[in-house]
C-alpha positions in Angstrom: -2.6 6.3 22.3 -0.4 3.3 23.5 1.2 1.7 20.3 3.5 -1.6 19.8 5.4 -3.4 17.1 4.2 -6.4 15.9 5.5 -9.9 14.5 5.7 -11.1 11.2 3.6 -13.9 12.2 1.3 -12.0 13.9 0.7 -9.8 11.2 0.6 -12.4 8.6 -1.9 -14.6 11.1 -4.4 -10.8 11.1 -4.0 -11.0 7.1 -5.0 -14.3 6.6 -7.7 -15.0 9.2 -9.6 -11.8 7.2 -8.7 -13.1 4.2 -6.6 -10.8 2.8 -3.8 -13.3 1.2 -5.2 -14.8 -1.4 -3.7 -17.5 -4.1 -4.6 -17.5 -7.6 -4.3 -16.0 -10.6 -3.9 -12.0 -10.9 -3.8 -9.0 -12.5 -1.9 -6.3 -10.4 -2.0 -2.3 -10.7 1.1 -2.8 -12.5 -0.1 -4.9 -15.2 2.2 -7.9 -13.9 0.4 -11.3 -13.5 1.1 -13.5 -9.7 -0.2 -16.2 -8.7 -1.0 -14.7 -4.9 -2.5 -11.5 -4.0 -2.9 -9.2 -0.9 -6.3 -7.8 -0.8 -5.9 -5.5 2.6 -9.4 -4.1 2.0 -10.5 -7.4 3.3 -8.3 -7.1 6.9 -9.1 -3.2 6.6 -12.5 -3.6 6.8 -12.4 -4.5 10.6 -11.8 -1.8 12.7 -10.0 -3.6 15.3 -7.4 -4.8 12.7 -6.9 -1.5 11.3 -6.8 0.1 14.7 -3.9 -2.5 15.5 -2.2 -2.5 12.1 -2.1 1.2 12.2 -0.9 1.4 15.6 2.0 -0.8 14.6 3.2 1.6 12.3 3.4 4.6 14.3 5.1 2.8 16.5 8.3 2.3 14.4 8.1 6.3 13.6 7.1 7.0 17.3 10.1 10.3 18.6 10.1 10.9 15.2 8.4 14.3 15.3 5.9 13.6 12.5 3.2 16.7 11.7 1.1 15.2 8.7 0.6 11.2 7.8 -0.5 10.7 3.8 -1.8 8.2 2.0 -2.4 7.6 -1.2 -6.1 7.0 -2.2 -8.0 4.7 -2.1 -6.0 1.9 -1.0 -3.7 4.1 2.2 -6.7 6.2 3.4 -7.7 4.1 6.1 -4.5 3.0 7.3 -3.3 5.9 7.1 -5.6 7.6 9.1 -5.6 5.1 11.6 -1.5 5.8 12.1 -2.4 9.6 12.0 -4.7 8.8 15.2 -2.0 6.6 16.9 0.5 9.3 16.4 -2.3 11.9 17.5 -1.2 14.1 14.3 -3.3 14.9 10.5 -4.3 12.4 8.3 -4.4 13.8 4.4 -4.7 11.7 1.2 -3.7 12.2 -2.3 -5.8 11.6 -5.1 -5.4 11.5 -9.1 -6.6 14.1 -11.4 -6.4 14.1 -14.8 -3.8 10.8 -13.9 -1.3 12.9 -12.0 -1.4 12.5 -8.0 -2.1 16.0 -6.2 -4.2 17.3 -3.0 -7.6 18.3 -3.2 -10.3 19.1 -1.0 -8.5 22.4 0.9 -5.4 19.5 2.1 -2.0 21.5 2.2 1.5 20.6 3.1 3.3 23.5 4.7 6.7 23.9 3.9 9.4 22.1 7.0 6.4 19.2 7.0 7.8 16.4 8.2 5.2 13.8 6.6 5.0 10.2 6.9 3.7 8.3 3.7 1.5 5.5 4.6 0.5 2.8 2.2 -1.6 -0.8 2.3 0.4 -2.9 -0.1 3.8 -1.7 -2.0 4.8 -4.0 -5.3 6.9 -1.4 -7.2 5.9 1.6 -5.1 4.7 3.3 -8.0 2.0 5.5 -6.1 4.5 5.9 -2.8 6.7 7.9 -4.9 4.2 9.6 -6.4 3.0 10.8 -3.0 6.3 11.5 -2.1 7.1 13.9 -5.0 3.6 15.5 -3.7 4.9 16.5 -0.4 8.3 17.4 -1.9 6.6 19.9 -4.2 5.3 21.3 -1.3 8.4 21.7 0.7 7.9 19.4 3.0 10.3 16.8 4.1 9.2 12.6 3.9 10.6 11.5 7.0 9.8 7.4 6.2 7.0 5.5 4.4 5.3 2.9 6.6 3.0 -0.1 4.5 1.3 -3.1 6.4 2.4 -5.2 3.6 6.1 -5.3 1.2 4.9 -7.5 -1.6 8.2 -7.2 -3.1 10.2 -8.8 -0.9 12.3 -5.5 0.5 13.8 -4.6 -3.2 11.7 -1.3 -3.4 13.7 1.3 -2.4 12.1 4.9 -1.6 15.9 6.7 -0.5 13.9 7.3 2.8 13.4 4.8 6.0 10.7 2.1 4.8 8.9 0.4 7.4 6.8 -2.6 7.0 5.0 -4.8 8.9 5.5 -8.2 6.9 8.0 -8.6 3.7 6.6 -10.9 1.2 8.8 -12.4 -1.9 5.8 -12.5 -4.1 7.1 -13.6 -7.5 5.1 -11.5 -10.6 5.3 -12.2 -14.2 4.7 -10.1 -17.4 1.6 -11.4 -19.1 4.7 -13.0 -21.6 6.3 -14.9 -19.4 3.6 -15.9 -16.8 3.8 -19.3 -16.0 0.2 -19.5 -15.1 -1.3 -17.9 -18.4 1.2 -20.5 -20.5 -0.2 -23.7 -17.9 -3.4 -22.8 -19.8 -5.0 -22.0 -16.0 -8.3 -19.7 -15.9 -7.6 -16.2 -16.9 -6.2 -13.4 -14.3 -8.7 -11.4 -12.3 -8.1 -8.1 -11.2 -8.8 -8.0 -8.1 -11.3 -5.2 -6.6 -13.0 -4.9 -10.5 -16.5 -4.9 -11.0 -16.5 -7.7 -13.7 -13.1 -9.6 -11.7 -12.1 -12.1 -15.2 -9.9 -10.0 -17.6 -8.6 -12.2 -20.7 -5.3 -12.6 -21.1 -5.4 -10.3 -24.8 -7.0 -7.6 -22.5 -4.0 -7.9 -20.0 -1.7 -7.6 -22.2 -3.2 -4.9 -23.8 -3.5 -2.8 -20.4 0.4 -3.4 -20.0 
C-alpha cells in the first residue's frame, strides 16, 4: 500500500474539519485540567481519515523492518491497525486487567519482535510506556512509537524514535492551579464520559 508523509497543516486542517480539536474546559486521563482537547475519535471515525492518518505513519517507519504494530486500547486500536495495514504487517492491542496493561485474547509478542507502538493522542505517554514495557516483557524490541497527535509539545520522551504527525504545546493545569476553574468558568468535562460535567471537588478528588 503506497504511503506518504503529511504536513502539519494538513493534518491539523483533517483534525479540525472532523472536529477533533476542541476548546474548552477539560478533564484529561491524567487528571490535569486544559482549556483545549483532541478528541481523535471524532477524525477516527471516518475511514478515509484514518486510512490517510495511518498511512502517514508508516511512512516515517517504512525500511524499518517492522513485524507487529500495537496499540493501546481503546484509544490506538484503530490507528493502529490502520498503520499495521499500510505496513502490510499484524495489528495487536493491549488492554488493562485488574489496572495493569497486558495481551489478551491469544495476542503474543515473540521474542526479536521488532514492534511499533502506535497511539491517538500522547499528553504524558503514560499508556505508551506501559505498552512498551509489554512488548519488552516479551522480548521484543520497540523499534519507534508513532501518534497522530503530541499534545505535549515534543517534551515526552520514550528513549525510542517518536514520530508524530502534528506537535501541539497544549498548556494543562492541576485542578489547583487551573486558570479556568479559578475564572469561575463552567466545570471541566471529561471528555468521552457518559455524564461529560465532573465538578471541580470530583476532579480533584480523581487526581
Amino acid at each position: 500500500m503506497e504511503t506518504r508523509k503529511l504536513g502539519e497543516d494538513e493534518v491539523k486542517g483533517i483534525l479540525e474539519s472532523s472536529g477533533a480539536l476542541l476548546s474548552g474546559h477539560f478533564l484529561l486521563t491524567s487528571g490535569r485540567h486544559s482549556g483545549q482537547y483532541v478528541q481523535c475519535a471524532q477524525v477516527l471515525k471516518y475511514p478515509r481519515h484514518c486510512e490517510t492518518l495511518g498511512r502517514a505513519i508508516a511512512a516515517a517507519f517504512a525500511g524499518e523492518d517492522i513485524d507487529l504494530v500495537i496499540g493501546p486500547a481503546l484509544g490506538g486500536v484503530i490507528i493502529a491497525y490502520e498503520v499495521a495495514r499500510a505496513l502490510d504487517t499484524q495489528c495487536l492491542f493491549t488492554e488493562r486487567e485488574n489496572a495493569k496493561m497486558t495481551l489478551r485474547r491469544g495476542f503474543r509478542v515473540m521474542p526479536g519482535d521488532r514492534v511499533l507502538v502506535v497511539e491517538d493522542v500522547v499528553t504524558t505517554g503514560g499508556s505508551v510506556m506501559e505498552v512498551m514495557d509489554v512488548v519488552r516483557e516479551c522480548g521484543g524490541e520497540v523499534a519507534g512509537v508513532g501518534v497522530i497527535v503530541d499534545r505535549s509539545g515534543g517534551k515526552v520522551d520514550f528513549g525510542v524514535r517518536k514520530y508524530a504527525l502534528l506537535i501541539l504545546d497544549i498548556a494543562t493545569y492541576t485542578p489547583e492551579e487551573c486558570p479556568l476553574c479559578m475564572a469561575g468558568e463552567v466545570p471541566p468535562i471529561k471528555p468521552g464520559s457518559r455524564n461529560s460535567v465532573v465538578s471541580r471537588q470530583t476532579s480533584v478528588v480523581g487526581t
